[in-house]
mmCIF file of the N, C-alpha and C atoms, coordinates in Angstrom:
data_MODEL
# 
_entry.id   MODEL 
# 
loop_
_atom_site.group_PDB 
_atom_site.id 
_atom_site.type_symbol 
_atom_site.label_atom_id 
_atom_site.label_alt_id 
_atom_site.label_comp_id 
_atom_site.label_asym_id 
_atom_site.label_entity_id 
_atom_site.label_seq_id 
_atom_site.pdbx_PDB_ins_code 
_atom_site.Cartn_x 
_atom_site.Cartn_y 
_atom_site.Cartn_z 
_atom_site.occupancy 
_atom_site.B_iso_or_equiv 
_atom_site.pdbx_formal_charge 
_atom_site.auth_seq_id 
_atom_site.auth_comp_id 
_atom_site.auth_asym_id 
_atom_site.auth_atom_id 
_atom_site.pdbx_PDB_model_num 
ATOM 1   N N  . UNK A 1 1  ? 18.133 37.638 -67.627 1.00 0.00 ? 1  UNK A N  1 
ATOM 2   C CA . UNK A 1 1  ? 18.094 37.178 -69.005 1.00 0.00 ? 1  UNK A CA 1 
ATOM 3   C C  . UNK A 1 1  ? 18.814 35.837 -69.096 1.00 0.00 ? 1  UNK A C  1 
ATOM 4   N N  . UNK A 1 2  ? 17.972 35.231 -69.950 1.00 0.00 ? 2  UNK A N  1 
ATOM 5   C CA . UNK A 1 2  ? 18.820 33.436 -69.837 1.00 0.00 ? 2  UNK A CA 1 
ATOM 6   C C  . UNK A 1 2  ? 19.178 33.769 -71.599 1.00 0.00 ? 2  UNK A C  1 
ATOM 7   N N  . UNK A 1 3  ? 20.937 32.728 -71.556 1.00 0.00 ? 3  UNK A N  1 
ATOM 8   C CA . UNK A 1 3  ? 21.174 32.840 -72.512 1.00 0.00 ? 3  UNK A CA 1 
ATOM 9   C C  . UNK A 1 3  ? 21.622 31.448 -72.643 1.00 0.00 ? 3  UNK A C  1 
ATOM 10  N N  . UNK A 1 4  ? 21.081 30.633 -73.854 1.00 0.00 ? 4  UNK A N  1 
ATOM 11  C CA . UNK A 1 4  ? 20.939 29.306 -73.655 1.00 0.00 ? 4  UNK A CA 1 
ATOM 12  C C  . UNK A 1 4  ? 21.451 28.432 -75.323 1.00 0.00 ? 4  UNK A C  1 
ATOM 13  N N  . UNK A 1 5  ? 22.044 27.732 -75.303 1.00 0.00 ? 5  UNK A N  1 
ATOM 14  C CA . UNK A 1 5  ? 22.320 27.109 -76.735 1.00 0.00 ? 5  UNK A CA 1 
ATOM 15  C C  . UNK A 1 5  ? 21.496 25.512 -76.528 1.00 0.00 ? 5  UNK A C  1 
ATOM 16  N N  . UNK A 1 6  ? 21.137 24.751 -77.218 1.00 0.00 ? 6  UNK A N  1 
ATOM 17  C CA . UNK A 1 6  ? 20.244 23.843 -77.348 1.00 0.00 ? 6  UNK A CA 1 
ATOM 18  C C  . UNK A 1 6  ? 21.419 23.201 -78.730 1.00 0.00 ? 6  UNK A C  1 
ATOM 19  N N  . UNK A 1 7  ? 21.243 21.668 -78.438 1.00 0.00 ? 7  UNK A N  1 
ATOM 20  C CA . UNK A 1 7  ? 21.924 20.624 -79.272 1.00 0.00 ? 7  UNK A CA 1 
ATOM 21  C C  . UNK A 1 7  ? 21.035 20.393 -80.273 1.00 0.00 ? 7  UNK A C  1 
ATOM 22  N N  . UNK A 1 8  ? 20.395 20.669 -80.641 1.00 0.00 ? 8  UNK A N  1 
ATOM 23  C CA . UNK A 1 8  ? 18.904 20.462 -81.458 1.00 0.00 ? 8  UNK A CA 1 
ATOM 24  C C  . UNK A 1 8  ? 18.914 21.713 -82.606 1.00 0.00 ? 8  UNK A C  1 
ATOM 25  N N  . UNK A 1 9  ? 17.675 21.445 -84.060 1.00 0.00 ? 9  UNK A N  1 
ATOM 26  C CA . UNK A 1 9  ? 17.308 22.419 -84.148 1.00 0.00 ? 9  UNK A CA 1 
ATOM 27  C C  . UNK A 1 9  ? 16.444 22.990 -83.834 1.00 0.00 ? 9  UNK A C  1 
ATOM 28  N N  . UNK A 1 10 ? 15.967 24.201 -84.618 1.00 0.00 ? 10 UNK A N  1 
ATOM 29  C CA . UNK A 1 10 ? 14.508 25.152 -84.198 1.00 0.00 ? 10 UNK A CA 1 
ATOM 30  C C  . UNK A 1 10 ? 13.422 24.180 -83.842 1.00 0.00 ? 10 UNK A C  1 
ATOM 31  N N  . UNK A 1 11 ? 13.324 23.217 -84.937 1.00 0.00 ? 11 UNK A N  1 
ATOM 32  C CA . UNK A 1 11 ? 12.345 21.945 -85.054 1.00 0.00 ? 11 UNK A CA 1 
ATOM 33  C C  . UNK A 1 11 ? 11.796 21.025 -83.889 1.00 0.00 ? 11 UNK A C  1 
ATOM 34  N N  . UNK A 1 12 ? 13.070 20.630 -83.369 1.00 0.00 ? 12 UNK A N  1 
ATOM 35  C CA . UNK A 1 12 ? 12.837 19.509 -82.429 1.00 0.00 ? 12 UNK A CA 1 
ATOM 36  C C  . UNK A 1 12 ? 12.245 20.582 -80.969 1.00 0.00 ? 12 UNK A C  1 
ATOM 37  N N  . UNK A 1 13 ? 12.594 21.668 -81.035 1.00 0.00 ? 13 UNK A N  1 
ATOM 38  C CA . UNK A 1 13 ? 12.030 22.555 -79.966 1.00 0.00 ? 13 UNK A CA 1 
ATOM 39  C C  . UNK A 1 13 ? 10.539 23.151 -79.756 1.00 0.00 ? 13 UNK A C  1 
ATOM 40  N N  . UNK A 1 14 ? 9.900  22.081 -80.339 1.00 0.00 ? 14 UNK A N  1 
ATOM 41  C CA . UNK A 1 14 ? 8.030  22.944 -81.129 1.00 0.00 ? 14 UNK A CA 1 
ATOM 42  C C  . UNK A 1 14 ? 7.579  21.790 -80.038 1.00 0.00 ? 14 UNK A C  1 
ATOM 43  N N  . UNK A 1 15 ? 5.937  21.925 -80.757 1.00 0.00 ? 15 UNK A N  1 
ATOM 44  C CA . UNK A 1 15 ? 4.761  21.337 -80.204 1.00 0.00 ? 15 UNK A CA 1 
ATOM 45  C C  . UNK A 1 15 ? 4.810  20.309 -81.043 1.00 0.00 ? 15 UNK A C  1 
ATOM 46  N N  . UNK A 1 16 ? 5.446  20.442 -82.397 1.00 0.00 ? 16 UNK A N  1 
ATOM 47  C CA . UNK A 1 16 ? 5.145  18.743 -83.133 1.00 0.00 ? 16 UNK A CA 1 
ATOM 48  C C  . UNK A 1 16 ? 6.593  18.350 -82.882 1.00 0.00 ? 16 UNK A C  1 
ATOM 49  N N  . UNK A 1 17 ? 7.623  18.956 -82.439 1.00 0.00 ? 17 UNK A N  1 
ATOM 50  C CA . UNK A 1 17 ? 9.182  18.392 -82.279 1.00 0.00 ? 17 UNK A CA 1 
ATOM 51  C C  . UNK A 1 17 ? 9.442  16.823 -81.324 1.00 0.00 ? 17 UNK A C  1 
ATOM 52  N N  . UNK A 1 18 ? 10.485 16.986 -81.238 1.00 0.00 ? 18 UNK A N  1 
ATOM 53  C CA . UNK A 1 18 ? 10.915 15.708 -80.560 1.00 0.00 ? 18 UNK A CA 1 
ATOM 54  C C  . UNK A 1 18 ? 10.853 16.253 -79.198 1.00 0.00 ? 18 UNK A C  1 
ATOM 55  N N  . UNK A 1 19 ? 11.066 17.380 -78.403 1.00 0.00 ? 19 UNK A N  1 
ATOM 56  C CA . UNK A 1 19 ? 10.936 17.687 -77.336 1.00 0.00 ? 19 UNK A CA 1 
ATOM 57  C C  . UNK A 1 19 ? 9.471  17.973 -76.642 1.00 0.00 ? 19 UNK A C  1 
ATOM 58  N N  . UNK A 1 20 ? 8.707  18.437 -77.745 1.00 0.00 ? 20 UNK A N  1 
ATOM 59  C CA . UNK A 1 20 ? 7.404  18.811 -77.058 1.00 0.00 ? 20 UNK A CA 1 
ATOM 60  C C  . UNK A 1 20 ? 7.170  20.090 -76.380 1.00 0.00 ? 20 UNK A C  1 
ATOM 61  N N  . UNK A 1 21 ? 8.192  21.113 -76.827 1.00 0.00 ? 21 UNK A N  1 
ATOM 62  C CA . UNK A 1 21 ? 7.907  22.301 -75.795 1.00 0.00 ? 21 UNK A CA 1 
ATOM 63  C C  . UNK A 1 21 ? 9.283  23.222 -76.614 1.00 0.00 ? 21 UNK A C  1 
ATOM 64  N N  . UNK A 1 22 ? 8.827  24.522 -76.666 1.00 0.00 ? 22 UNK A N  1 
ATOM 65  C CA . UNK A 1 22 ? 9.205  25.150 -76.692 1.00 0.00 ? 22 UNK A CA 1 
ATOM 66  C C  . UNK A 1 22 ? 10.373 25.579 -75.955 1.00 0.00 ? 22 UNK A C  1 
ATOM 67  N N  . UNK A 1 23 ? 11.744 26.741 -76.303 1.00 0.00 ? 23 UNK A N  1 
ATOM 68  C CA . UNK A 1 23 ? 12.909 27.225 -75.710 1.00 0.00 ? 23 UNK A CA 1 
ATOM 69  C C  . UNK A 1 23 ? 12.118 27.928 -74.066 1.00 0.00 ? 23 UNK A C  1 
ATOM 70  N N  . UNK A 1 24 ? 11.381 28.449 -74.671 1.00 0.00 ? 24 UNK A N  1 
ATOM 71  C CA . UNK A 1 24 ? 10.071 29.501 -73.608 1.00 0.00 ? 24 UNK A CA 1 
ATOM 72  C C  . UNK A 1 24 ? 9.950  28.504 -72.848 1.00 0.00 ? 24 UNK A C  1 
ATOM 73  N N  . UNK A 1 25 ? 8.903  28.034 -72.808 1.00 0.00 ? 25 UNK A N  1 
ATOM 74  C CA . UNK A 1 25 ? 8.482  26.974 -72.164 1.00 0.00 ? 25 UNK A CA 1 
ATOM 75  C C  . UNK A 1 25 ? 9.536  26.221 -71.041 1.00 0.00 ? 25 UNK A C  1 
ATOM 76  N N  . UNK A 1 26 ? 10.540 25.978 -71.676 1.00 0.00 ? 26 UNK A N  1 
ATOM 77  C CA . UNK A 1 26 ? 11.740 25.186 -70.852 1.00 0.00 ? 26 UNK A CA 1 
ATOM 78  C C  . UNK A 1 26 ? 11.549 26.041 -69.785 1.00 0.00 ? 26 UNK A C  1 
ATOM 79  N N  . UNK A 1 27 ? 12.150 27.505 -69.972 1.00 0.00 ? 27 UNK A N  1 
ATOM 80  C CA . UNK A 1 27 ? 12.435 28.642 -69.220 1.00 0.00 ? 27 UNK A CA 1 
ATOM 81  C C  . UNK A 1 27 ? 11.530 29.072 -68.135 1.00 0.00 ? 27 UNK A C  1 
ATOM 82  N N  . UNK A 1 28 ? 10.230 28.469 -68.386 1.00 0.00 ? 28 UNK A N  1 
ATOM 83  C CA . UNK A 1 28 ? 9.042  29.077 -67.579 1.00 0.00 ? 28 UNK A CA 1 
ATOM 84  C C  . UNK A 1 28 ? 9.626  29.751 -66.439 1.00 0.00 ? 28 UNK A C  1 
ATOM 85  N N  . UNK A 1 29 ? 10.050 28.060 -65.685 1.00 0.00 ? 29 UNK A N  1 
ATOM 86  C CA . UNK A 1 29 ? 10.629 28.365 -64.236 1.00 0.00 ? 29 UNK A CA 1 
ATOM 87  C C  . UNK A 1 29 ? 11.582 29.651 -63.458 1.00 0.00 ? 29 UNK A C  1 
ATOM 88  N N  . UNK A 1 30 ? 12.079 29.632 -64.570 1.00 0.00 ? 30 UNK A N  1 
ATOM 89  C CA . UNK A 1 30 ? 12.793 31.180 -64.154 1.00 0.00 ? 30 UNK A CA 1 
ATOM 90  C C  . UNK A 1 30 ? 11.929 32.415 -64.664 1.00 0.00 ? 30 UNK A C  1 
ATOM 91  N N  . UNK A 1 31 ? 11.420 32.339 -65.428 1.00 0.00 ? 31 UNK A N  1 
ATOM 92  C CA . UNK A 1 31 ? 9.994  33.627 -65.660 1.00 0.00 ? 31 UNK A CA 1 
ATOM 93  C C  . UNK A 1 31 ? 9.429  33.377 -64.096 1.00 0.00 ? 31 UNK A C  1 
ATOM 94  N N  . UNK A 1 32 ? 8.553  33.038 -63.662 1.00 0.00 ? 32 UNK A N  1 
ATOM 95  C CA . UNK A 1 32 ? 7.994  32.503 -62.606 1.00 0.00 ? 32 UNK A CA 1 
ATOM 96  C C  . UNK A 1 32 ? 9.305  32.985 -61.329 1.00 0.00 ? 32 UNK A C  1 
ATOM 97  N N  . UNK A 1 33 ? 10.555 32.169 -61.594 1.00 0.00 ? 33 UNK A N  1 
ATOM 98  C CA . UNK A 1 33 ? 11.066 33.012 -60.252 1.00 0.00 ? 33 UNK A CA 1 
ATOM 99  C C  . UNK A 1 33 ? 11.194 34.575 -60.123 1.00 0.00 ? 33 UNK A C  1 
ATOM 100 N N  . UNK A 1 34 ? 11.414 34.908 -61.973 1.00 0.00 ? 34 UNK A N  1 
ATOM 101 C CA . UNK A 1 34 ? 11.629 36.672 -61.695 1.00 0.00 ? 34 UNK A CA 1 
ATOM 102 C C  . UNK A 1 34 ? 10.701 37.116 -61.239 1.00 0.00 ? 34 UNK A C  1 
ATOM 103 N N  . UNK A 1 35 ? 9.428  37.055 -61.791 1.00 0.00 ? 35 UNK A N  1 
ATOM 104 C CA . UNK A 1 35 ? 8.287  37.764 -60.982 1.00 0.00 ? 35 UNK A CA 1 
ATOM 105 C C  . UNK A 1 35 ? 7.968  37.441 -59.518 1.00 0.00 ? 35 UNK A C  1 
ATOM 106 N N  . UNK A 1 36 ? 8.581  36.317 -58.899 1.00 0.00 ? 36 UNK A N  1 
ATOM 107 C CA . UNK A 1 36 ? 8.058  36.290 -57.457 1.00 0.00 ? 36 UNK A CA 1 
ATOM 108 C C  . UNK A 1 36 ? 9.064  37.131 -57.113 1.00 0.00 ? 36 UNK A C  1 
ATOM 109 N N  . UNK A 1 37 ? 10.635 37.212 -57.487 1.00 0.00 ? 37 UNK A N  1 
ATOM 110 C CA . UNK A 1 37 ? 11.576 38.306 -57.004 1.00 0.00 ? 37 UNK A CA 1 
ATOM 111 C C  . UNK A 1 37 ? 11.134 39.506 -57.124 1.00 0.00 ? 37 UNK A C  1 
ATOM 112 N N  . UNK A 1 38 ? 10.380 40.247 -58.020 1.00 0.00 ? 38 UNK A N  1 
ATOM 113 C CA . UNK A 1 38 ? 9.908  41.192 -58.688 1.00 0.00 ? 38 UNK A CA 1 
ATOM 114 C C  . UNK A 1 38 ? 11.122 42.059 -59.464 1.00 0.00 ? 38 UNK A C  1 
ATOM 115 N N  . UNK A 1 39 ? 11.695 41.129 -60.504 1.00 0.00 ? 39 UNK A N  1 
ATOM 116 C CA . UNK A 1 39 ? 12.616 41.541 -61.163 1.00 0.00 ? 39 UNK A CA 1 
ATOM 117 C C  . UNK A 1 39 ? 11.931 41.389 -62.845 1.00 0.00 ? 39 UNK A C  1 
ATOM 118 N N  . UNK A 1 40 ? 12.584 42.276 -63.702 1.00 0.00 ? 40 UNK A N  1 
ATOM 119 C CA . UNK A 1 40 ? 11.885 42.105 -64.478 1.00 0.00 ? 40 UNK A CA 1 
ATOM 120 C C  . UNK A 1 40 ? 12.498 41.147 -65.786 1.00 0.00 ? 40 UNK A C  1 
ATOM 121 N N  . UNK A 1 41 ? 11.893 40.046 -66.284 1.00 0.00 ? 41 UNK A N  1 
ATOM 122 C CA . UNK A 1 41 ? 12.121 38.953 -66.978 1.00 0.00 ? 41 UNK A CA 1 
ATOM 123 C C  . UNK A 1 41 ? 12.265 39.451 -68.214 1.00 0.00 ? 41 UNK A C  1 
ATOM 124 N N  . UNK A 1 42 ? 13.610 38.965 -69.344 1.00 0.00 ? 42 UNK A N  1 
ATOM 125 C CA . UNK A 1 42 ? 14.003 39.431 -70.733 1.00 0.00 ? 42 UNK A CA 1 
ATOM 126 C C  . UNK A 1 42 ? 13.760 38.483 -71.454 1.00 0.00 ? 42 UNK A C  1 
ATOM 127 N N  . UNK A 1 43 ? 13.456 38.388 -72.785 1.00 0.00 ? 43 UNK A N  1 
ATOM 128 C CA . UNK A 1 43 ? 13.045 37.393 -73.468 1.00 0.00 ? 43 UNK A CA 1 
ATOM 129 C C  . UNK A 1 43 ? 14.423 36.404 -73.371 1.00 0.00 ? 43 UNK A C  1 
ATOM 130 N N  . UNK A 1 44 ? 14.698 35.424 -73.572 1.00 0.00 ? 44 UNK A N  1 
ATOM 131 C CA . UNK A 1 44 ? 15.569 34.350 -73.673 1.00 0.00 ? 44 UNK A CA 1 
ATOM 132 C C  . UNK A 1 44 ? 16.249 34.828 -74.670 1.00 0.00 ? 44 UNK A C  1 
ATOM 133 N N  . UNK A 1 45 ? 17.932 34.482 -75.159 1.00 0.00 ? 45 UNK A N  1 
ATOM 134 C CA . UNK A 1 45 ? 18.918 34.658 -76.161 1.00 0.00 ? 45 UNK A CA 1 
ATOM 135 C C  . UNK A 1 45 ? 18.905 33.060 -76.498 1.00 0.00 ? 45 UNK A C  1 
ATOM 136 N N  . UNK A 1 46 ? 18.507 32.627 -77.249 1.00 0.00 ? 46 UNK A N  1 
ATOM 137 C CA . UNK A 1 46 ? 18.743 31.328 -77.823 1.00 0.00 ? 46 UNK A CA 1 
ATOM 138 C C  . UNK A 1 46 ? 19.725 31.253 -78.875 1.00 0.00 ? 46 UNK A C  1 
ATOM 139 N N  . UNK A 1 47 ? 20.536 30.014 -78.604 1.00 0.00 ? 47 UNK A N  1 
ATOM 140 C CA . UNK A 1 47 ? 21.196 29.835 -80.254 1.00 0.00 ? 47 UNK A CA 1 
ATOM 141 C C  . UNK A 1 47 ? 20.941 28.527 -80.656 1.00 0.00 ? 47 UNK A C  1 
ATOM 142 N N  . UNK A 1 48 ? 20.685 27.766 -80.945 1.00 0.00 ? 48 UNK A N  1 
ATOM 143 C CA . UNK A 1 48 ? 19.865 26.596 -81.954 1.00 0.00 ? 48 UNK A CA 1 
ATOM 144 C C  . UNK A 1 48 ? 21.560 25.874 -82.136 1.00 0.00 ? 48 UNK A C  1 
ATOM 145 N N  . UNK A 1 49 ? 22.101 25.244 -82.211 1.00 0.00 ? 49 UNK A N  1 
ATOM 146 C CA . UNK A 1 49 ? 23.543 24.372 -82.696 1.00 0.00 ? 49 UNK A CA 1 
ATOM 147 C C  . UNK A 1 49 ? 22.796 23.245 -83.233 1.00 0.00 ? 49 UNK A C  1 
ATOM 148 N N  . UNK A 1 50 ? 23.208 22.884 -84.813 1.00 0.00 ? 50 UNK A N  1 
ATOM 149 C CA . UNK A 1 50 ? 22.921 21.520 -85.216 1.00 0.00 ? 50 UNK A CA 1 
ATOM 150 C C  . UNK A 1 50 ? 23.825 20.801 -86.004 1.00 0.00 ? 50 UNK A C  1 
# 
């Protein structure tokens, strides 16, 4: 489980945001490593700080 705070808000974390991608999205890479480990992947704990 990734637990992650972001300098941004909800906003800048979208498809129309300033980042272009989603909290998910960031994370792919570790989705992707759990399943090659065959561990099983938890949704992300986000907290948004603005």
């Amino acid at each position: 489980m990734n637990v992650v705070t972001s300098g941004g808000s909800k906003d800048i974390y979208s498809p129309e945001g300033r980042n272009r991608y989603t909290i998910e999205e960031f994370l792919r890479p570790f989705e992707a490593t759990a399943y090659l480990c065959l561990m099983r992947y938890l949704p992300p704990f986000h907290l948004f700080i603005i």
